[in-house]
Each structure stands twice: as structure tokens, then as C-alpha cells.
C-alpha angles and dihedrals in degrees: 000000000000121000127260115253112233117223088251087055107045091048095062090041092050106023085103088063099037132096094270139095110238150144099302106150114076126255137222135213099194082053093147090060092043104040094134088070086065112019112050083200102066087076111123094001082121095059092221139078098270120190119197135189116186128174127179127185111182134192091018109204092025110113122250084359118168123275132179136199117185132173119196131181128164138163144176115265123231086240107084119275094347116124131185127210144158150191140209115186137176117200126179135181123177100302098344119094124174119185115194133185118190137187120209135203118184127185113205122191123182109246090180146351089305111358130099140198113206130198117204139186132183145190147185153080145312123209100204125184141164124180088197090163095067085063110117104210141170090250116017118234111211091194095072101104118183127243123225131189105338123181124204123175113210134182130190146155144238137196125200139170130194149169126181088289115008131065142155125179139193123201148167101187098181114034104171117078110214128180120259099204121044117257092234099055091097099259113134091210127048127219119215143185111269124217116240136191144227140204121172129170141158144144138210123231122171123240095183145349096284107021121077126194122215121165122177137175126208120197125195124192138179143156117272089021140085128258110272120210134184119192106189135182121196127185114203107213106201096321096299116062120069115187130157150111145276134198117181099206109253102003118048154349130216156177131223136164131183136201128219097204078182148348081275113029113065132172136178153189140206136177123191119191115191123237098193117088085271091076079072094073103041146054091233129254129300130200128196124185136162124185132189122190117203117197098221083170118077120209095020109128098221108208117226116289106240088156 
């Protein structure tokens, strides 16, 4: 017999399908490593073809707790400062599971010696479901009606600007707000996708021959939900080794460390523990990603990835 959902409980499960505006799109916590999931104009700022997996599982032990899969991959196009990208990400939340596939074009224009201004833009489609009505809860709603198969077709666009070791980026990656549940289900409210935005931004300095610095912030902002914010601070070991710490203000701290094997094959780690009373309940977040960079243009010098 399967256990009853308390209220708590069901509320974090379901508040993406209720009639409320909230936090829907995933975070990351290796952001500045994953920044086309987010930012349609990152695409090409590597000036390679760059391939990403990413998977995060949070909250682990915590029933029907979140957990993302997401492929990138960008690259700079033969015609000049055009770049191509695109994402494929699986999301799911208690009974709630979105898979998207978007397509990104990004614009780059050189503002100085070694800095550039992109432009991006990017399309696609969101598969969106809820089997709300497999939910076991206390008192039983009748009016949770489940949603199958959804489609909901988003765009949105990004800025960033970058040089070798700074960068700081703005983006609205889904601008159209569509409704999650059909009008004619029988709710008298409908809940819809919120658009949320992003702002990222951090720099490199050296403290030695062989330690760099690099701290970064992300913020994350959307109607109905409060301001997220990451503070991070990353140490660079003799360009292959990343290691540092997060703490997103009022609701977490983590570690996370990444390893370059070579100039083209990455791969990384975070944990997130919550300091809020729902770190009672769970065994923290934890983030794995791998990157490889292929060099599809011969004779291009490409500079060192710091993000």
C-alpha cells in the first residue's frame, strides 16, 4: 500500500500544476559550465563544437524529488559570427515531467581586441504531463485532472558578452506563457508557464603560477517566486583541476569540483545540501556532468576554457 501524501508534501510534488506562478525551469549548480540550457546566446563562444551531459538528481531520498537530464551541443558556423546550438532536457517533479528540444541561433560581434557581444536566439517545444490523479493523498480533490501529452511550443532570447576571462550574460529563454492544463478540463483556474530570467556573470584573475580565481554569481528571477541567487568561488589547479563552493543565499551551500583529463575531455561534480528544514528530509543534490570539445577547425588557436 502506497503511502498518503501529506499536504507539505503534495504542494512541493504538484506547485508546478497548480494555480500559482513558481520556480518551474531546472537549475544548475555548475551554471557556468552549462550556460546554453539557459542562454540561447552562448552558442559558439567556445569556438569549438562542445558537447555536454549533464544529470541532477535533488533532494535524493526525498519522494517524487526533482531530477534533470539535459544534452548541449553548439558550435560556431563557417558563415562569419553565426553560431548553432541546441538542448534536449528531461525534467521531472513528482508526477509532473516536461521534455523539451530546442534549436539555437546566436549572432557574435567583436566589441574589442578579445571581447564579444552575442546575440541568440532560440525555438522549439515542450512536451509537458501530470498524472495528478495517481496521487494518493489525506482528502482526495476531484478536481485534479491529469495532463497527457501536452505540447507547448516556447521562444526566447539570450545576451552575453565575454572576453578570455570575464563574462556576464541576460536571458528569457521562454517568452510565451501557455497553459499547462487545458481550459476545458473543468478547472476553473489555469496554470501556466512562467517566464523566468537570468543574469550570470564572473571573471578569472591569477593568484600564482599555477592557481587561478574565478568567482561567479548566477540570479534567477520569476514571477510568484522568490529571487534566487548563487554566489560561487572556483580555484583553477594547473589548468586541470576546477574546485570550489556555492552558496545560493537563504536556501543552501555546496561544493563542486571539476577535472579537465585533457584541453578537450571534462568532467564535474556538485553537491548541494539544504539549509532550510527540508534538508531534514533528504541526502542533498548531486550534480553529474562530462564534456567533450572537438576542434572541427584546423589551424584555430583555441584559448583556455575557463566557462
Amino acid at each position: 500500500m502506497r503511502r498518503a501524501i501529506t499536504p507539505f508534501l503534495l504542494a512541493v510534488l504538484i506547485g508546478a500544476v497548480l494555480p500559482a506562478r513558481a520556480q518551474q525551469d531546472p537549475m544548475y549548480s555548475q551554471y557556468m559550465f552549462n550556460a546554453l540550457a539557459f542562454n540561447p546566446a552562448y552558442a559558439g563562444s567556445a569556438d569549438v563544437f562542445s558537447v555536454m551531459a549533464l544529470s541532477r538528481h535533488q533532494w535524493v531520498g526525498f519522494e517524487g524529488a526533482p531530477s534533470t537530464q539535459s544534452l548541449t551541443l553548439h558550435s560556431p558556423l563557417p558563415l562569419k559570427g553565426l553560431a548553432l546550438g541546441g538542448n534536449i532536457t528531461h525534467d521531472r517533479t513528482g508526477p509532473a515531467r516536461q521534455t523539451s528540444a530546442y534549436m539555437d541561433l546566436a549572432y557574435r560581434v567583436r566589441t574589442g581586441a578579445t571581447t564579444r557581444l552575442s546575440f541568440g536566439l532560440q525555438g522549439g517545444v515542450n512536451m509537458y504531463q501530470a498524472d495528478i490523479a495517481s496521487l494518493v493523498t489525506v482528502d482526495p480533490d476531484p478536481s485534479n485532472v491529469s495532463v497527457s501529452g501536452r505540447a507547448l511550443p516556447n521562444f526566447g532570447f539570450g545576451l552575453y558578452w565575454h572576453g578570455p576571462r570575464h563574462y556576464i550574460g541576460l536571458s528569457a529563454p521562454k517568452l510565451l506563457e501557455n497553459d499547462l492544463m487545458d481550459a476545458t478540463s473543468g478547472r476553473v483556474t489555469v496554470s501556466t508557464e512562467a517566464r523566468h530570467y537570468f543574469l550570470m556573470a564572473g571573471y578569472v584573475t591569477d593568484l600564482g603560477t599555477d592557481l587561478k580565481f574565478k568567482p561567479s554569481i548566477m540570479a534567477r528571477a520569476v514571477e510568484g517566486a522568490p529571487l534566487s541567487l548563487d554566489l560561487n568561488a572556483n580555484f583553477l589547479l594547473r589548468e586541470r583541476i576546477w574546485f570550489g563552493a556555492m552558496y545560493r543565499v537563504g536556501t543552501g551551500f555546496g561544493l563542486m569540483a571539476q577535472f579537465r583529463f585533457t584541453d578537450q575531455l571534462s568532467a564535474g561534480y556538485a553537491f548541494d545540501a539544504t539549509t532550510t528544514r527540508m534538508g531534514l528530509y533528504n541526502a542533498g543534490t548531486h550534480e553529474l556532468m562530462i564534456s567533450y570539445d572537438f576542434n572541427l577547425f584546423q589551424g584555430r588557436t583555441v584559448s583556455p576554457r575557463y566557462f
